[in-house]
C-alpha positions in Angstrom: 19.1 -2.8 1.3 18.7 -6.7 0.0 16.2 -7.5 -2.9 14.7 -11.0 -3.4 11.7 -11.9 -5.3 9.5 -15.3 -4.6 6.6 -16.4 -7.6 4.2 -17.5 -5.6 0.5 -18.8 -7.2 -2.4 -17.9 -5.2 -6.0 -19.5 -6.2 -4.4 -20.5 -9.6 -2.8 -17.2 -10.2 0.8 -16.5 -10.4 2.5 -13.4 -8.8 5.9 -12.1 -8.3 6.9 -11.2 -5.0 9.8 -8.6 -4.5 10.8 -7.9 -0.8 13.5 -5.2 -0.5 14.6 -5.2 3.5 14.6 -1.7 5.4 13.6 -0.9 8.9 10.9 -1.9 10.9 8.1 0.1 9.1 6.7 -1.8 5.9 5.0 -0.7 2.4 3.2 -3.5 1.3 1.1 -3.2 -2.2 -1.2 -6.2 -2.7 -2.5 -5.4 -6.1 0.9 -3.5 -8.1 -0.3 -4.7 -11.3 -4.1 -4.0 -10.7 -4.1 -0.5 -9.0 -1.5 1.5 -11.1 0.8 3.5 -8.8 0.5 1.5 -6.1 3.8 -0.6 -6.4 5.8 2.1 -7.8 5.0 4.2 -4.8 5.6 1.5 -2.2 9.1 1.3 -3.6 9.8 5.3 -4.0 8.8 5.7 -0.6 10.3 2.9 0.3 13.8 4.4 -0.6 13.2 7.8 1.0 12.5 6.3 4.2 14.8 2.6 4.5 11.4 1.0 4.9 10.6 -2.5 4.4 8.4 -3.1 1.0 6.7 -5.9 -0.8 5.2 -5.8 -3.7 3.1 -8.2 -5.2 2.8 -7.9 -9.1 1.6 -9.9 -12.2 4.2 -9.3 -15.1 3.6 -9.4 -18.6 -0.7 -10.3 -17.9 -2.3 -7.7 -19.6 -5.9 -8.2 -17.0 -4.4 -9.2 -14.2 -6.6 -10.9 -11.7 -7.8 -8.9 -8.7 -7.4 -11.3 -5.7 -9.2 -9.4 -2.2 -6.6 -9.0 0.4 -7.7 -11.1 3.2 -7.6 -14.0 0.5 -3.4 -12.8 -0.3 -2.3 -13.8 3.4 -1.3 -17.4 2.3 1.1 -19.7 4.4 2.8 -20.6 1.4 4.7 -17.1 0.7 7.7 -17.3 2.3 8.5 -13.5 1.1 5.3 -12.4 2.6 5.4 -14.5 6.1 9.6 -12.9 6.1 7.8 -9.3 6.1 4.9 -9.6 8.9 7.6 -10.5 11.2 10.0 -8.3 10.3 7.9 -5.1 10.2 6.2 -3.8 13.6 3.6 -1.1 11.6 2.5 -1.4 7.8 1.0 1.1 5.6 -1.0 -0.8 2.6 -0.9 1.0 -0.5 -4.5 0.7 -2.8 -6.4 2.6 -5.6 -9.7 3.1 -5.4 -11.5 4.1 -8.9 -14.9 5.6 -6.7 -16.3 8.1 -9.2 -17.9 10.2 -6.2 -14.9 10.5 -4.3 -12.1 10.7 -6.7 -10.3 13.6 -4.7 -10.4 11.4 -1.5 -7.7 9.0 0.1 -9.2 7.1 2.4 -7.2 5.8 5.0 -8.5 2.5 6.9 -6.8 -0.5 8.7 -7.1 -1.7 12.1 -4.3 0.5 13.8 -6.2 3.9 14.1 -4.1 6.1 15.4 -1.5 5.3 13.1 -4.0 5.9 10.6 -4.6 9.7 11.7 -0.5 10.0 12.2 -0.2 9.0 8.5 -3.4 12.2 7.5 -1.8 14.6 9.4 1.0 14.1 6.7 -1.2 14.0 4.2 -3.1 17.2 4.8 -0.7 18.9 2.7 -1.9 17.7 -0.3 -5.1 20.2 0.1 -6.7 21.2 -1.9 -5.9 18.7 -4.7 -6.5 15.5 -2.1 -8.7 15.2 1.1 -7.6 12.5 3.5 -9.9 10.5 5.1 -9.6 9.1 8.3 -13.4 8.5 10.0 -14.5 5.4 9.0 -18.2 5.9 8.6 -17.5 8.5 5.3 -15.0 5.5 4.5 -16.9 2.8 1.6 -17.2 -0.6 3.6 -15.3 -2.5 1.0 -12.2 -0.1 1.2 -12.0 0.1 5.4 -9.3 -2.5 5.7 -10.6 -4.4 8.4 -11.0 -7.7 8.2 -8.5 -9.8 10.6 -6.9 -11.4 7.5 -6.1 -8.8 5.5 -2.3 -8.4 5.9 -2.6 -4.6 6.9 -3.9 -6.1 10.3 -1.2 -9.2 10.7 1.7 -7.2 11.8 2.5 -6.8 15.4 1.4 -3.0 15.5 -1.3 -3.6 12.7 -1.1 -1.1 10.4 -2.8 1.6 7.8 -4.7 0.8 4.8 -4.2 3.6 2.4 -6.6 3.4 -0.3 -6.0 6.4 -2.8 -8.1 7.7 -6.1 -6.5 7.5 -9.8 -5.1 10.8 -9.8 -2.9 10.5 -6.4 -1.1 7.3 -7.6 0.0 7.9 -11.5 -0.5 10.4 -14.1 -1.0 8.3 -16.8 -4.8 7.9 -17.6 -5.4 5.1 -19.8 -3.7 1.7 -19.7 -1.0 1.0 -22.2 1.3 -1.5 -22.9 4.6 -0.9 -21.7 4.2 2.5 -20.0 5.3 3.2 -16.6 3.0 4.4 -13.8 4.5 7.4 -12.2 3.0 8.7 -9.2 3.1 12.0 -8.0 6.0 13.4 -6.4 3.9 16.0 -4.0 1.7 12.4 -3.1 5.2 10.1 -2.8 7.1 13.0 -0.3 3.9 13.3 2.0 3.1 9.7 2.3 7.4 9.8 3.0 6.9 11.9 5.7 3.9 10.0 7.2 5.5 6.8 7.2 8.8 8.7 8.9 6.4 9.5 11.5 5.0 5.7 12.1 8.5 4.6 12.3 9.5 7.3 15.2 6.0 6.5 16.4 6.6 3.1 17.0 10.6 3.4 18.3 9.2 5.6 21.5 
């Protein structure tokens, strides 16, 4: 698979994009360097499954800026425009830090059957993690549906997976240097959801 990477500034803040090429079902993460986990697991599943990832992160900032995701689907990023066409489906990787729910991936976006494709997968990770699929138990804010967010700009639309602290790394406190790594139970079920968008979407 071929790697290039794009700095792009969005509203005065610079990111690095970095789109490895794979089939036709994309991992996008938005906010790698603000939700911890997020980027490293769009890339490990990413290489279990020859999908298509981008990842948008902010190296070296130590607070990087949280930009909301409808605001990310800029003209200007070549990287990201070369991805919405290439991709049919996309699952958007996100972590929510909602102390209520902090056993509970909630799984948005505009393409709603995909979304309940990509739970069944995740069901496996009972007891530890609850998918979440009906979008009235889903927080507003974390549903994935406005018509810019990038999760929706792909020609199947796609799944906005939103998951809590403890599904996306095992590290527990920010430090400087130290490497987010997800875990592996959470990286081989969302593998085997996204294996199932991509047959999904071949039929």
């Amino acid at each position: 698979m071929t790697t290039r990477t794009e700095q792009v500034e969005i509203e005065g803040v610079r990111l690095l994009t970095t789109l490895t090429l794979g089939g036709g079902t994309g991992l996008l993460a938005l906010h790698g360097s603000n939700e911890g986990g997020t980027a490293e697991l769009a890339r490990s599943v990413g290489e279990l499954c020859d999908a298509t990832t981008l990842v948008f992160t902010q190296p070296g900032v130590p607070e990087p800026v949280h930009i909301p995701s409808p605001r990310m689907a800029v003209e200007h990023c070549g990287l990201l425009r070369e991805f919405l066409a290439h991709v049919t489906v996309v699952v958007s990787l996100h972590g929510h830090m909602r102390p209520t729910a902090p056993r509970s991936i909630f799984l948005g976006g505009g393409n709603r059957p995909a979304a309940r494709l990509v739970a069944d997968e995740l069901d496996t990770l009972r007891p530890e993690f609850e998918a979440v699929t009906d979008l009235d138990e889903i927080p507003v804010s974390l549903r994935g549906l406005h018509a810019r967010n990038p999760v929706n700009l792909t020609r199947g639309g796609g799944v906005q997976v939103e998951l809590p602290l403890a599904a996306r790394t095992r590290r527990r406190r920010w430090a400087s240097g130290v490497r987010d790594n997800p875990p592996r139970s959470v990286v081989d079920a969302l593998a085997k959801g996204v294996e199932s968008l991509a047959a999904m979407t071949e039929r």
